[in-house]
C-alpha positions in Angstrom: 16.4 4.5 10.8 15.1 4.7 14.7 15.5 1.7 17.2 11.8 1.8 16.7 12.0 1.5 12.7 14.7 -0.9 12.7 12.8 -3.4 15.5 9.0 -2.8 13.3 11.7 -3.9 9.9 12.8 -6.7 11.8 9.7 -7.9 12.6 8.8 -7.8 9.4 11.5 -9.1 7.7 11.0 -12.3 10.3 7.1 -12.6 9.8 8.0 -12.9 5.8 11.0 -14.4 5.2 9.4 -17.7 4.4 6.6 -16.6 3.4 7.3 -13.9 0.7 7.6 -16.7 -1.7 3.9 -17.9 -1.1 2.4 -14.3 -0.5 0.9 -14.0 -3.5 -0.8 -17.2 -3.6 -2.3 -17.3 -0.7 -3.4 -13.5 -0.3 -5.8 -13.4 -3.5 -8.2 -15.2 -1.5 -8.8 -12.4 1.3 -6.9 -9.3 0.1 -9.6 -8.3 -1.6 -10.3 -4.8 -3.9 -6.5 -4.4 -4.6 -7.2 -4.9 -8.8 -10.2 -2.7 -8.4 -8.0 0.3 -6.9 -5.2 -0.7 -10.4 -7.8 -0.5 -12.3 -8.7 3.3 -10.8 -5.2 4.3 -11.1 -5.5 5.8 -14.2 -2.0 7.5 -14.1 -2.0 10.3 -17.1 0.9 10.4 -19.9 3.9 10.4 -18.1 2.6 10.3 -14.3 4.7 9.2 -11.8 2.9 6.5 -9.6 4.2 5.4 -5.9 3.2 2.4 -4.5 3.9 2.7 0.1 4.1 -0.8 1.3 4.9 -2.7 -1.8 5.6 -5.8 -0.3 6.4 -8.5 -3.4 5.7 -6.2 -6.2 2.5 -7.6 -7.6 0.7 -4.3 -7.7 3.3 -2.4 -9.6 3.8 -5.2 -12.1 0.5 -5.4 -13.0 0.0 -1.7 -12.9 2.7 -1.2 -15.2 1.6 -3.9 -17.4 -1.5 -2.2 -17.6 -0.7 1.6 -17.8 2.4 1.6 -20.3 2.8 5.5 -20.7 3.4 6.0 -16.6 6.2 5.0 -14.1 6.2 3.3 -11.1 7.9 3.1 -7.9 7.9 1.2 -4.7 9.0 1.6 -1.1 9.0 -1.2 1.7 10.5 -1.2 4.8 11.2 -5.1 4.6 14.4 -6.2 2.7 13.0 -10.0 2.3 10.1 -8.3 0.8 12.5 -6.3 -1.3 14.1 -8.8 -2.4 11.1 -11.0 -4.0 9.9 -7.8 -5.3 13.1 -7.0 -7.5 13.7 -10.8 -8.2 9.6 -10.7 -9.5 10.4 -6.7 -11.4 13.4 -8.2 -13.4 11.7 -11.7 -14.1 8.9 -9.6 -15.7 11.4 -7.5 -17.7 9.7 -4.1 -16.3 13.4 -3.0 -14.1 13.6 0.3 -16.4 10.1 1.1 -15.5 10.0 -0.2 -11.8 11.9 1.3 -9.0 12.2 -0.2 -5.9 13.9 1.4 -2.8 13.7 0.3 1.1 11.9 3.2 3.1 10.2 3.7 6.1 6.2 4.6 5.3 6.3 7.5 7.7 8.7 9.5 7.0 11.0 8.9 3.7 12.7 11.0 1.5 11.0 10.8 -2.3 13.7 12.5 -3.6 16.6 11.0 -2.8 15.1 7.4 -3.1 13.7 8.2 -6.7 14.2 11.6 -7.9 10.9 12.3 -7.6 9.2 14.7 -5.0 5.6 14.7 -6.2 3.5 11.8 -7.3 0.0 11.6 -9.7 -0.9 8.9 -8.0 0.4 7.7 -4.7 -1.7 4.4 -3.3 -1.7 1.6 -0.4 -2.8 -1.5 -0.3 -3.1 -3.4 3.0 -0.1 -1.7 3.8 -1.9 0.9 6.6 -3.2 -2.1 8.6 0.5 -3.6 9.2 2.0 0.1 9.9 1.6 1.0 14.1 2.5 4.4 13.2 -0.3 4.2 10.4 -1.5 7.9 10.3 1.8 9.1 10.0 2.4 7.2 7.2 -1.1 8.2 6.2 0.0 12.1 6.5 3.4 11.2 4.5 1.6 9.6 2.2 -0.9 12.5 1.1 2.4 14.7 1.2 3.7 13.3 -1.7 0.6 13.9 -3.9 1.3 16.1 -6.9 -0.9 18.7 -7.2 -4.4 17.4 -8.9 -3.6 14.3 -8.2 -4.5 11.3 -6.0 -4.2 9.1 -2.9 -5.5 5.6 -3.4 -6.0 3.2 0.0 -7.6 -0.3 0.2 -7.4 -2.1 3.6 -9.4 -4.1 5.7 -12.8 -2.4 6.7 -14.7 -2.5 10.1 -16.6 -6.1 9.4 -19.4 -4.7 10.7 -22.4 -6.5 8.7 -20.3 -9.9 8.7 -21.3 -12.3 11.4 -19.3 -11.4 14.6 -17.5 -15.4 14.9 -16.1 -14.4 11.1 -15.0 -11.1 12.2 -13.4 -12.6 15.5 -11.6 -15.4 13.8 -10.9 -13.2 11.4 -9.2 -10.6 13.1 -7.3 -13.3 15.8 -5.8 -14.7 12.2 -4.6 -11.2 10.9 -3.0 -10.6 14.4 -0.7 -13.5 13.7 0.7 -11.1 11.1 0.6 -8.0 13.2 -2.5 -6.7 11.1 -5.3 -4.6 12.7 -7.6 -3.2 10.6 -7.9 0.8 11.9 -11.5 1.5 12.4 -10.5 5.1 12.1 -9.5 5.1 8.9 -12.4 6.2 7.0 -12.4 9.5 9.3 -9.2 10.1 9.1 -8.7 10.2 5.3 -12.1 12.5 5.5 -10.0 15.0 7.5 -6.9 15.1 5.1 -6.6 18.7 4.4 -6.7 19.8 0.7 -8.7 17.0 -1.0 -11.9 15.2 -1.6 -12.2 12.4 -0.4 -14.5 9.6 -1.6 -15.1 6.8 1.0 -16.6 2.9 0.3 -17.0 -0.1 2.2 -17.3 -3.3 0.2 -17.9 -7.3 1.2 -20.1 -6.2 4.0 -17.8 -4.2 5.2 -14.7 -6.5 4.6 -13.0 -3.9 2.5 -12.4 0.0 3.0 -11.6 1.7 -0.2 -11.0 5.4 -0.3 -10.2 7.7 -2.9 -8.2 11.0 -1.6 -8.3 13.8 -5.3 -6.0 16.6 -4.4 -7.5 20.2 -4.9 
């Protein structure tokens, strides 16, 4: 891993070390559309699903609760993060169907971390808002979609309908976390070569949600 890598890991690992084991909890409130983008997973008979950025696991674990017939994986660059995440796989009995593996977003190696070089479905939640490096892992990302597959991304939108002291206050709070919502990511997922791409804004434009179908 790069001086770069290894100082954007620390950082993380630092910013959640305490709280990882409140994450959860306190997220629901404003990480909003992450169940709706589960519930669009869909993974067919056997898929393999990848999950960039999965933080304490909750995605993946209710995922895989609710699509029985796939498997899941999960990278993270943050061992604390890691570490809740396995502790939270094993507590729900889901290790054979889970696999978690530290891994930097923007450029890891599928196959060696899993045994897996193509996903059906590949998907981030808030994770591209805490990356600086985001389009890279944006570009890694749509990489590692299986052919006919998809790329699934819910993040924070561009606020623009909310009133501007929410979105102010809003965004000086996310900055305490080293989150910035990317304004550009709507565009850039519309220039990903070699899929369509389906683009909404919910909450007033709280929430991007995008939908990436590989040709």
């Amino acid at each position: 891993m790069s001086q770069a890598l290894s100082s954007h890991a620390a950082a993380m690992d630092r910013i959640y070390r305490w709280q990882r084991a409140i994450y959860d909890v306190t997220r629901k409130h404003y990480l909003l559309g992450r169940d709706r983008l589960i519930a669009d997973l869909d993974p067919p008979l056997g898929a393999h699903v990848l999950e960039i950025g999965c933080g304490t696991g909750r995605n993946l674990i209710l995922a895989a609760r609710r699509y029985p017939q796939a498997h899941f994986y999960g990278i993270d660059i943050s061992r604390a993060m890691l570490a809740t995440a396995n502790a939270s796989v094993k507590r729900a009995g889901l290790q054979s169907r889970i696999v978690l593996a530290q891994g930097d977003a923007t450029a890891f190696d599928a196959a060696s971390l899993f045994g897996v070089e193509r996903f059906e479905r590949v998907f981030c939640s808030y994770t591209l808002s805490m990356i600086p490096p985001w389009q890279a892992a944006l570009a890694m990302a749509a990489r590692v979609v299986a052919s006919g597959g998809s790329l699934l991304v819910v993040d924070f939108g561009r606020m623009e309908n909310l009133p501007r002291w929410f979105k102010a206050a809003m965004r000086a709070w996310l900055a305490k976390f080293s989150v910035t919502p990317r304004a550009a990511l709507g565009d850039t997922m519309a220039n990903l070569q070699g899929f369509e791409v389906v683009s909404n804004e919910f909450y007033r434009g709280y929430t991007r949600y995008i939908v990436a179908k590989a040709r």
